[in-house]
N, C-alpha and C positions, 0 to 999 in steps of 0.2 A: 560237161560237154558244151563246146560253143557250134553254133553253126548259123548259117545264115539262110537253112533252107524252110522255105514258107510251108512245108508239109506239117510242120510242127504246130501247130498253132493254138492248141488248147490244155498244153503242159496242167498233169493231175498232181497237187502232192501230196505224196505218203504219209504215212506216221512216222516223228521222231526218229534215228537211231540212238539206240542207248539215252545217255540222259545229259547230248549236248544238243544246238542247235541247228543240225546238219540234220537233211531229210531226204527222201529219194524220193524223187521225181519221175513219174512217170509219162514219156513219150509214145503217143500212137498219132502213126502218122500214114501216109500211102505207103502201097507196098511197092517197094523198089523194083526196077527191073533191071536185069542185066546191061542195058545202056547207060544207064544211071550212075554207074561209077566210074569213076577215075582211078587209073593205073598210077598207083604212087611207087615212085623209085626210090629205095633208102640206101643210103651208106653204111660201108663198113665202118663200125667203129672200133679201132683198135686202139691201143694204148701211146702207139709211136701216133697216129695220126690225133688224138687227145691232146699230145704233147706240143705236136707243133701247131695247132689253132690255140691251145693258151698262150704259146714263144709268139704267136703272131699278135693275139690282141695285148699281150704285155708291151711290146711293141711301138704301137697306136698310141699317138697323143688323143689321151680323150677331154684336155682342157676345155675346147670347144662344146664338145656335149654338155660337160660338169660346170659350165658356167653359162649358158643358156637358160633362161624362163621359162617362156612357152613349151608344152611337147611337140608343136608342131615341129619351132624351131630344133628342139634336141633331135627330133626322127630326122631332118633335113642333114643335122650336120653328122646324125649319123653314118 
């Protein structure tokens, strides 16, 4: 989870999963009120509309991105 809200602020961590380096973390934070959230809007995704956002970015010259340095520069000329 990424977030940017300062409620979080003393992240605990668990024990191991299994026997990689992945751990769960646990967050306690204030308890939210119904003001506190944002109404997120999602799209349909269907297969016609999958299609034509890959036909569009195949499209796209991405020279400018793929030969840029910085990431500032690449987000720019993205």
């Amino acid at each position: 989870m990424l977030t940017d809200a300062d409620e979080y602020d003393h992240p605990i961590k668990l024990a191991p999963i299994s026997h990689n380096d992945h751990c769960c973390i646990l967050l306690e934070g204030k308890q939210f009120h119904r003001s506190n959230y944002t109404k997120v809007r999602r799209r349909l995704v269907t297969p016609e509309r999958k299609n034509s956002l890959l036909s569009d970015l195949a499209s796209e010259s991405w020279e400018n991105v793929l030969n840029t340095e910085s990431i500032h520069d690449k987000v720019t000329n993205l």
